[in-house]
Steps between C-alpha positions, in 0.01 A plus 500: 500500500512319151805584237412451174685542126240503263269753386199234490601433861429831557162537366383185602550628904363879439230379336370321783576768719278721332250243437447542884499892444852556637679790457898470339797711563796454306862617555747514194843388607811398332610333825796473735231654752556746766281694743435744230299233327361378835361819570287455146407119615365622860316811252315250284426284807334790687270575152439201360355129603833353327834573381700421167848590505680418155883461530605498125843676393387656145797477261286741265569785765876451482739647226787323341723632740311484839487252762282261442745220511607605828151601652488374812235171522405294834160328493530356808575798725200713281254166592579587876472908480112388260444253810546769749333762347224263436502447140226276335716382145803549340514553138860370433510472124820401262539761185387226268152481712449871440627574161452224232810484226358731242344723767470828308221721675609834746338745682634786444462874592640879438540755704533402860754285381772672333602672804693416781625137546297498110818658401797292545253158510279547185384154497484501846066624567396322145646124722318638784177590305478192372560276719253710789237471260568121423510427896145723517365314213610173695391566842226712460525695812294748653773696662878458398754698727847652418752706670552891516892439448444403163296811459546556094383137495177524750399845267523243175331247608228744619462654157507167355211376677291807432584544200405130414195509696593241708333370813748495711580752799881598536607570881869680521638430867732728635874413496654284753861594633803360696524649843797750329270570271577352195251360270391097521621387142612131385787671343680631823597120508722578247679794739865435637506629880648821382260563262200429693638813768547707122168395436348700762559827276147392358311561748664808655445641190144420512488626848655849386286550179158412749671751768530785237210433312310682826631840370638464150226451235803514261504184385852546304669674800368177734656254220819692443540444920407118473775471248765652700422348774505131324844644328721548882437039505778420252367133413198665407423602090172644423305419250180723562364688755162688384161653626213388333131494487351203699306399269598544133875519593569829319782716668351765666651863584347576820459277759116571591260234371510108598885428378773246559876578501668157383849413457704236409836454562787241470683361801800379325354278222143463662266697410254625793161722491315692735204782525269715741195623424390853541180675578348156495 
């Protein structure tokens, strides 16, 4: 397994993979890797003759006041989960490889964006846009994977490729959990031992709004439920919990095409997501 920083790096190895007509996976990671992102690794291994994971923390997805400072960073424990999972390269660019100084081009989009985590991040899916589309541009994959819990994010980067016409085919893999339940993030590092049993509310909630979903179509008498439910944790402060159309991300009023309810909620100050899908 090589680790490489530059882009030309990069190119120079995928080009003679597909010079002998091999097949590329990548998977998109800012790092600090867990077995959510092994489970993507171990997908692009099964579907493709070799694997590109890039471990790059964007600053363009992070607002003024977010975390990128503090995001948590360890090359040398992802290197081992990439070796495990069988990982060809690592992509392990500094900002100043990706974007030069005067840097001034964005992808951008409407629509699917504005909602949901769109709302209180508005920069947030314009960083992620960009730099997907950069890292596509780079790598040139066939196949580039990302992860259902990010599930406004997977439906973006979906409707950027087609919308773009790119060649590139986007696999979602389902969410990986703790055995309690609770969503694989990098930011449950950040959770103090009482927060990470608070924590928990997350996916109770998501267990209650899949349970009721059976027999109420309602879609605001399931989300009204989810909130009260997330509102008996005390360390818990919502900041949205919504149904919405897989695919374009519009609310929706009954629960009976392809749908997601999402939420996203903070555990004292960290800020934690999760989803289901419905009907899928």
């Amino acid at each position: 397994m090589k680790i490489v920083e530059t882009i030309e790096e990069v190119r120079k190895q995928v080009k003679e993979w597909k010079k002998q007509g091999l097949s590329v996976g990548l998977v998109p990671t800012m790092g600090y890797l867990h077995e959510g992102h092994q489970s993507l690794m171990e997908a692009a291994g099964k579907e493709n003759d070799k694997v590109v994971v890039s471990i790059f923390v964007n600053p363009m997805q992070f607002g003024p006041t977010e975390d990128l400072a503090e995001y948590p960073r360890d090359l040398d424990h992802d290197a081992k989960v990439c070796e495990k999972a069988g990982v060809d390269l690592i992509f392990h660019p500094e900002p100043e490889e990706m974007y030069a100084p005067d840097f001034c081009s964005f992808v951008d989009m409407t629509g699917l964006t504005e909602g949901l985590c769109g709302k209180t991040r508005p920069i947030h899916f314009r960083g992620v846009c960009t730099v997907v589309n950069k890292l596509f541009n780079i790598v040139q994959p066939d196949r580039a994977y990302f992860g259902q819990k990010d599930g406004q994010q997977l439906a973006v980067v979906r409707r950027m490729v087609r919308d773009l016409n790119m060649d590139i085919e986007i696999i979602g893999c389902p969410i990986v959990r703790e055995e309690d339940g609770l969503a694989k993030s990098s930011r449950n590092t950040y959770l103090s031992q009482e927060e990470r049993k608070a924590a928990l509310i997350l996916a109770k909630t998501i267990r209650l709004g899949e349970e009721m979903a059976k027999t109420e179509k309602d879609a605001q008498k399931v989300i009204e439920a989810m909130k009260k439910n997330i509102e008996t944790e005390p360390l818990a402060k919502i900041d949205y919990v919504e149904a919405v159309d897989a695919v374009s991300m519009e609310p929706v009023k009954t629960l009976d095409g392809e749908c997601m309810l999402a939420m996203a909620v903070y555990i004292g100050k960290t800020r934690l997501i999760d989803n289901t899908l419905l009907n899928a």
